[in-house]
C-alpha positions in Angstrom: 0.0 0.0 0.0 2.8 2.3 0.8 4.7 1.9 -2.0 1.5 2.2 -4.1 0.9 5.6 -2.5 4.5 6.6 -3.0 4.0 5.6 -6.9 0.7 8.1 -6.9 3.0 10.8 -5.1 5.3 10.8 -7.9 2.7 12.8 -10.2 3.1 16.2 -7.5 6.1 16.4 -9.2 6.1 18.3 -12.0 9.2 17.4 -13.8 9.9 13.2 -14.4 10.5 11.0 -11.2 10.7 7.7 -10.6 10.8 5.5 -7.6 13.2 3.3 -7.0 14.1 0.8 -4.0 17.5 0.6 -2.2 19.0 -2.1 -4.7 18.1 -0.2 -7.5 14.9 -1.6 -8.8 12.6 0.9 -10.5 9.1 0.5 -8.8 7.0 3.4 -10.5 7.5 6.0 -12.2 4.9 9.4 -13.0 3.7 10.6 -16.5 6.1 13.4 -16.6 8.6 10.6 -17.4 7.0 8.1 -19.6 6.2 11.5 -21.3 9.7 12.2 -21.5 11.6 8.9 -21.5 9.5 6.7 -22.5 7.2 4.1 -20.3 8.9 1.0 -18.3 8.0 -2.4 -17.8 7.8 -2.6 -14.1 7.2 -6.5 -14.8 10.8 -6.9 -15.4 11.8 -5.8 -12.3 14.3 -3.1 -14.4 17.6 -1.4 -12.2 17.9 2.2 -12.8 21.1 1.8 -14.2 20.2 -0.3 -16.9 17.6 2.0 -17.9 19.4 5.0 -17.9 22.6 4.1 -18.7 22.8 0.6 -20.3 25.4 -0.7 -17.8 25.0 -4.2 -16.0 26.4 -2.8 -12.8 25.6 0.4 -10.3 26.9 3.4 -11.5 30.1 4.2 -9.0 30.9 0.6 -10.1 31.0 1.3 -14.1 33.4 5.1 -13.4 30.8 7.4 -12.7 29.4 9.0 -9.3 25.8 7.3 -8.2 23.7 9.2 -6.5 21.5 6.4 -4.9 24.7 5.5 -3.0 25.4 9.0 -2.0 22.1 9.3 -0.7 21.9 6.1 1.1 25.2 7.0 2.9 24.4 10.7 3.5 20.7 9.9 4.4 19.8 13.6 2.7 18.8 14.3 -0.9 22.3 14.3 -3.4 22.7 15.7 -6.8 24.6 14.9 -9.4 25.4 15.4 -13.6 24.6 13.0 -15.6 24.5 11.6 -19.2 21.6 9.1 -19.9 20.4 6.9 -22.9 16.9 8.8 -23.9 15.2 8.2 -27.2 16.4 11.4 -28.1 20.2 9.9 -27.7 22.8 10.7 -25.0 21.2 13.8 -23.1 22.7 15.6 -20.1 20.1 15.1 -16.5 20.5 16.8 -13.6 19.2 14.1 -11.3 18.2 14.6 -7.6 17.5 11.3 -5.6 15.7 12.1 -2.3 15.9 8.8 0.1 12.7 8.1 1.7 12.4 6.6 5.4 9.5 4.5 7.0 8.0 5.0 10.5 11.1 3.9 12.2 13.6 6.4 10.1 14.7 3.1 8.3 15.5 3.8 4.7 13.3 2.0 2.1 12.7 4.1 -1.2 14.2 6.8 -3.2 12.6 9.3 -5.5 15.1 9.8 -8.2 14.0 13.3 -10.0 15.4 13.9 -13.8 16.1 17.6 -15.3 17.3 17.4 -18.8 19.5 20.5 -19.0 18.4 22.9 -21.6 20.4 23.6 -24.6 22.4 20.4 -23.6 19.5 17.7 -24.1 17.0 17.1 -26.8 17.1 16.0 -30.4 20.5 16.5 -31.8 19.1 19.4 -34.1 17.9 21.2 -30.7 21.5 20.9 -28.8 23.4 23.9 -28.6 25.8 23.0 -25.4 28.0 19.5 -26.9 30.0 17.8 -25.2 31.1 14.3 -22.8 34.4 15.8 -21.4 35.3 15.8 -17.8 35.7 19.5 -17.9 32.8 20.4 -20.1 30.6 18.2 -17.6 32.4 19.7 -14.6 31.1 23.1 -16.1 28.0 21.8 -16.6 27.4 21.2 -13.3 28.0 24.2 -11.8 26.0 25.7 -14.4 22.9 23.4 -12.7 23.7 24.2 -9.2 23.7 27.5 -9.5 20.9 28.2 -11.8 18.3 26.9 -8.8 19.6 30.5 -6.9 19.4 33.5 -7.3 23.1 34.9 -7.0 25.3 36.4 -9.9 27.1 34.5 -12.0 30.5 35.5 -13.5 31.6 33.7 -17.1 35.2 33.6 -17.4 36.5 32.0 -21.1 38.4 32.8 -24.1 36.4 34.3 -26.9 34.2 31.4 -28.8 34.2 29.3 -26.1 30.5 29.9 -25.9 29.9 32.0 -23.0 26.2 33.7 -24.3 24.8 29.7 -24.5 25.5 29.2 -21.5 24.4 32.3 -19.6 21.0 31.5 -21.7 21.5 27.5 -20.1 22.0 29.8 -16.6 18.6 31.7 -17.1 16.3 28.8 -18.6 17.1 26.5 -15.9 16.2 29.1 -13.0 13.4 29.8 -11.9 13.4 32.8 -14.0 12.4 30.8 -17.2 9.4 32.1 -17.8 10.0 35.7 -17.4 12.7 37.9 -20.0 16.3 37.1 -20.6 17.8 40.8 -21.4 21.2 40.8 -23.0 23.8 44.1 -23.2 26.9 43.9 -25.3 29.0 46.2 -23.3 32.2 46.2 -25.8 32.7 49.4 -27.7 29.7 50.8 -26.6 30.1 54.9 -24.9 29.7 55.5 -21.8 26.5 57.6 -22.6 25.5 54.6 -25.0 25.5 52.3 -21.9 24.2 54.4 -19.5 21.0 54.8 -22.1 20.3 51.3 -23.1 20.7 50.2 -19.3 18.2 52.7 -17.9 16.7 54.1 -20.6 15.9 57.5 -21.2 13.5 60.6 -21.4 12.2 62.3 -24.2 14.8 65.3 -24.8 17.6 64.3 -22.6 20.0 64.2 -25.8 20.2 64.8 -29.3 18.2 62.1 -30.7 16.5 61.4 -27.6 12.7 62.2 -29.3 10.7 59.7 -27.4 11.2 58.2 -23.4 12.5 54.9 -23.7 12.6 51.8 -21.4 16.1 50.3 -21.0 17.2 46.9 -20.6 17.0 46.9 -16.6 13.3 47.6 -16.8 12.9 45.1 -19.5 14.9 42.6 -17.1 12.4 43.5 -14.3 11.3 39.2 -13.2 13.3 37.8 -15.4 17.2 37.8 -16.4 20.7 40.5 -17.0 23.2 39.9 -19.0 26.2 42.0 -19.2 29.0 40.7 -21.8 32.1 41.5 -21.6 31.8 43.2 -18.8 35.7 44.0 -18.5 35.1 46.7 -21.3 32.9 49.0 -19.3 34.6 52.4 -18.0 35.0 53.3 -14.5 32.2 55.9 -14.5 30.1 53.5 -15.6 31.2 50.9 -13.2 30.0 53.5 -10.2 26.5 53.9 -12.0 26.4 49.8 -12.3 27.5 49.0 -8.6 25.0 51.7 -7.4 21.8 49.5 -9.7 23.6 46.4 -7.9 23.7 47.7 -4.4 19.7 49.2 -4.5 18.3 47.7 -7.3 17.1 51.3 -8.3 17.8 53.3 -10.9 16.6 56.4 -13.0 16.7 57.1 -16.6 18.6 59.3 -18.2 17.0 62.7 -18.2 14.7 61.4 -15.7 14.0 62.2 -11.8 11.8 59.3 -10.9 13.7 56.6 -9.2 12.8 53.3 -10.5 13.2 49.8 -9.2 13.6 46.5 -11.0 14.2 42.8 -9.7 16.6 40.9 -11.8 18.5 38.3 -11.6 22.5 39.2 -13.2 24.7 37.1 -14.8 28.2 38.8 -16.3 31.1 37.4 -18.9 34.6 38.1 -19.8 37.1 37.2 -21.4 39.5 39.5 -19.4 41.3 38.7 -16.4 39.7 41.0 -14.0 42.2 40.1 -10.9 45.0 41.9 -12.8 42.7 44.3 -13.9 41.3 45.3 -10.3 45.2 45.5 -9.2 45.9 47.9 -11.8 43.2 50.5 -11.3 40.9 49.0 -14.2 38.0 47.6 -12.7 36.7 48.3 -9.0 37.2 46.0 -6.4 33.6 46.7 -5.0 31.9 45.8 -8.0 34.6 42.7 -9.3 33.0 41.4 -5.1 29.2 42.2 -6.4 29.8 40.2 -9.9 31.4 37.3 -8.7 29.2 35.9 -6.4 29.9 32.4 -8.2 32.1 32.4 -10.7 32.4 29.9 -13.3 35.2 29.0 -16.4 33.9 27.8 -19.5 37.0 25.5 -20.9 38.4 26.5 -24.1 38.5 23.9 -26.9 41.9 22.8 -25.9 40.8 22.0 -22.8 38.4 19.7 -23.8 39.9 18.3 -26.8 38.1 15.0 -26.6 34.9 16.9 -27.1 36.0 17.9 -31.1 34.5 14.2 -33.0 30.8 14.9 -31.0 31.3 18.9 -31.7 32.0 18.7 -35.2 29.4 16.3 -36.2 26.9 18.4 -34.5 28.3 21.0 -36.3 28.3 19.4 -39.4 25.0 18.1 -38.7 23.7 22.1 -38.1 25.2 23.3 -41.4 23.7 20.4 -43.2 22.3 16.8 -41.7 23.4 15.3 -45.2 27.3 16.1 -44.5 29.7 13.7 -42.9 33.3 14.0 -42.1 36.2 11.5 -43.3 38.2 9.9 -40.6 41.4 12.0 -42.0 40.1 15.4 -42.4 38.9 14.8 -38.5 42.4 13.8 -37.5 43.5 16.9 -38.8 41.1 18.8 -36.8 42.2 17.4 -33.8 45.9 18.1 -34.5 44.7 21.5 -35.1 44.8 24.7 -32.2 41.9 26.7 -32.5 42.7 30.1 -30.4 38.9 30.8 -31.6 37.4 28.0 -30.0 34.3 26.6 -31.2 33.3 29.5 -33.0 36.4 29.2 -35.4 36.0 25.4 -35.4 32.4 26.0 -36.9 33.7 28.9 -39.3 35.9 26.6 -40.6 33.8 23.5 -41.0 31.3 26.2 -42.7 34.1 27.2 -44.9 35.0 23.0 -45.8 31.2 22.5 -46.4 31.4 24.9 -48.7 34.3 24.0 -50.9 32.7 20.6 -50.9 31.1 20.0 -54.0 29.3 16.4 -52.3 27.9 16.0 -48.9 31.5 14.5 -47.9 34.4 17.1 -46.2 37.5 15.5 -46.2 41.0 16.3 -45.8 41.4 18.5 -49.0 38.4 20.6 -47.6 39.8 21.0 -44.4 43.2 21.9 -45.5 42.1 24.4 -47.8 39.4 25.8 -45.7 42.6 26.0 -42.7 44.6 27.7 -45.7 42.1 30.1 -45.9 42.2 31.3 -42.0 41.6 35.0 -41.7 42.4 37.0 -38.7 45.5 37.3 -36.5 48.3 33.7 -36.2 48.0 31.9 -33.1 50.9 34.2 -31.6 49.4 37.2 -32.4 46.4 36.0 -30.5 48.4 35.1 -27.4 49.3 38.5 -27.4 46.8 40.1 -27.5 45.4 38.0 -24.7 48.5 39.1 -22.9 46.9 41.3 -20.5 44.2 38.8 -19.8 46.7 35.8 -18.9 50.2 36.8 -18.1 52.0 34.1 -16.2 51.1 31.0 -19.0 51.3 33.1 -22.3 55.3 32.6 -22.7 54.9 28.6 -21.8 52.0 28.4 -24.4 53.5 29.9 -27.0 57.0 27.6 -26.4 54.5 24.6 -26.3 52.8 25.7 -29.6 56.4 26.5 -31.9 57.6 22.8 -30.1 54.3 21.4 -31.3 54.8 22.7 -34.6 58.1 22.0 -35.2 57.1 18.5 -34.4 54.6 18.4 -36.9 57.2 19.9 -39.5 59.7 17.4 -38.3 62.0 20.0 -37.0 61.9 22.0 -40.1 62.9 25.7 -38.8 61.6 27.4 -42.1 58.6 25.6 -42.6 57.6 26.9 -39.0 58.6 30.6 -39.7 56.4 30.5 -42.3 54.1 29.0 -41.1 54.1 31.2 -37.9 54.6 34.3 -40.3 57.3 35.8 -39.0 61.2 35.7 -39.7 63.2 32.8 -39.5 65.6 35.3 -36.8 62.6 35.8 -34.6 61.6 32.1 -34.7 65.2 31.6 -33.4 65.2 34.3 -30.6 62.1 32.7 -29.4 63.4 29.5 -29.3 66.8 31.2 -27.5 64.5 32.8 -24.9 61.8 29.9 -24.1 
């Protein structure tokens, strides 16, 4: 009777749940997951980590946390990341288990809840965040954790690492959702540019100004901030934003009425704003307001093992019909990508192009490589020199000994393709 009761308890929850005993056995499970995952025969007696997983053992037994054991250990609700067989594929679940007790506080049940995380989950055409690395799933993590709450969240990652998606994964998994998700571009914008689309303005208080105006902090009233690059804002403007942050009012420009507005903020950079708060740049009150929790989004050669899964979902966005040869992927992978994921997909856009059948292959990729614009991975390293100091000199000794490898020690061949002089190829090597 209990357990029956416990089954019919499952349907107050209103994402999918499923209750399962303390060896594992799934017992019921409520609409919201048949709906989702499809239905189970109970009959079968099935283990929740067959069904979600396809593994013949418990979790912590096959590599992976298990939060059933957690739970049962702790005797309090544990959460962990997940990535489970769906019939939408391999999607990434946040799953809560919540151990239930009996009369006599002995532990019989456990109510296993499942979040597919947005943008990560779904049909392959619907993912946006890809990716089975430990440090993309680290990440990911976080990103859950912290998206139940209410406190700012700071993005710090290279440029293309995809730091918009996941402020967007931040907002949709809050409890925010439903309510607007305002972004604000804050590089080369004026300080009077700022000011106006933040707070908005009244009719006449500028040339141009013909109308009043809302600005994005009204518009973000319920709902969701988003400030990026948020180490390109001035220092007058940093007083106006840590005075919003502090009372959550604000009045528009031109404008005497003080106005409030509940939002929820979420910041990125690609700065380092440490070296930047020790050298005058960015205020040490505000840097403490922003980075409540902070979290780094890996760049793409931190997660390496992520590139087959990213570029046929790549691939799969620019065209389902393409596929990738087995050497033109090996070449990606020997391949530095100071862009990230954003240049990885420019480039596979570029291949996709050239190719004149629904196959890229190495000749694509080689050309489409050939055909790089923008600055050589040294001249990107400096200009992120003010961002990371300390590591630049070790990753530009790693990157000339990885190409020289590659060239099979030819000094010429890596000058050029470096572009620079065969005598600066040589003081560098002198100096690292």
């Amino acid at each position: 009777m209990r357990q029956k009761q416990l089954g019919d308890m499952l349907e107050g929850y209103d994402v999918p749940a499923i209750l399962v005993s303390a060896d594992y056995e799934i017992l019921a499970t409520n609409n919201a997951y048949a709906d989702k995952f499809g239905k189970i025969d109970l009959r079968k007696a099935p283990k929740c980590y067959a069904v979600s997983h396809g593994y013949d053992r418990p979790c912590d037994q096959a590599g992976e946390d298990c939060p059933l054991k957690a739970a049962r250990e702790s005797k309090h609700r544990e959460k962990v990341l997940h990535i489970h067989q769906t019939p939408n594929g391999r999607e990434h679940v946040d799953v809560e288990m919540l151990p239930i007790f009996d009369d006599n506080n002995q532990l019989q049940f456990f109510v296993e809840l499942l979040k597919p995380v947005p943008l990560a989950s779904g049909k392959p055409s619907d993912k946006q965040l890809v990716g089975n690395s430990a440090v993309f799933n680290e990440m990911l993590s976080k990103v859950t954790k912290v998206a139940d709450s209410d406190a700012s969240v700071l993005l710090l990652g290279e440029s293309g690492t995809g730091k918009e998606l996941i402020s967007r994964l931040v907002h949709y998994a809050s409890k925010r959702s439903e309510q607007a998700m305002v972004t604000l571009e804050c590089s080369g914008l004026s300080e009077t540019l700022i000011e106006s689309e933040l707070f908005g303005h009244r009719k006449g208080a500028f040339t141009g100004a013909y109308n009043d105006r809302k600005g994005l902090v009204e518009m973000a009233d319920g709902g969701t901030l988003f400030l990026d690059e948020i180490g390109d804002v001035s220092l007058a403007t940093q007083v106006k934003l840590l005075r919003l942050l502090e009372t959550k009012t604000f009045r528009r420009v031109g404008g005497t009425e003080v106005r409030t507005a509940d939002f929820r903020l979420i910041c990125a950079t690609h700065r380092d704003l440490n070296a930047m708060v020790r050298d005058g740049q960015f205020r040490l009150d505000l840097y403490y307001r922003i980075n409540v929790f902070p979290i780094h989004i890996p760049s793409l050669a931190q997660r390496r093992d992520d590139i087959p899964q990213l570029v046929t979902h790549l691939l799969s966005s620019i065209n389902k019909k393409l596929y990738i040869t087995q050497p033109a992927l090996q070449l990606l992978l020997s391949h530095r990508f100071p862009g990230n994921v954003r240049q990885l997909k420019n480039l596979l856009i570029r291949a996709s192009i050239l190719s004149d059948t629904n196959v890229v292959d190495q000749q694509q990729i080689e050309q489409s490589m050939a055909m790089e614009p923008g600055i050589t991975a040294l001249e990107y390293s400096s200009v992120e020199r003010v961002a990371a100091p300390p590591a630049l000199k070790s990753n530009e000794s790693a990157y000339i000994a990885e190409l020289l490898k590659q060239h099979h020690g030819d000094k010429k061949a890596v000058a050029k393709a470096l572009g620079i002089s065969l005598r600066t190829l040589y003081r560098k090597l002198q100096s690292s």
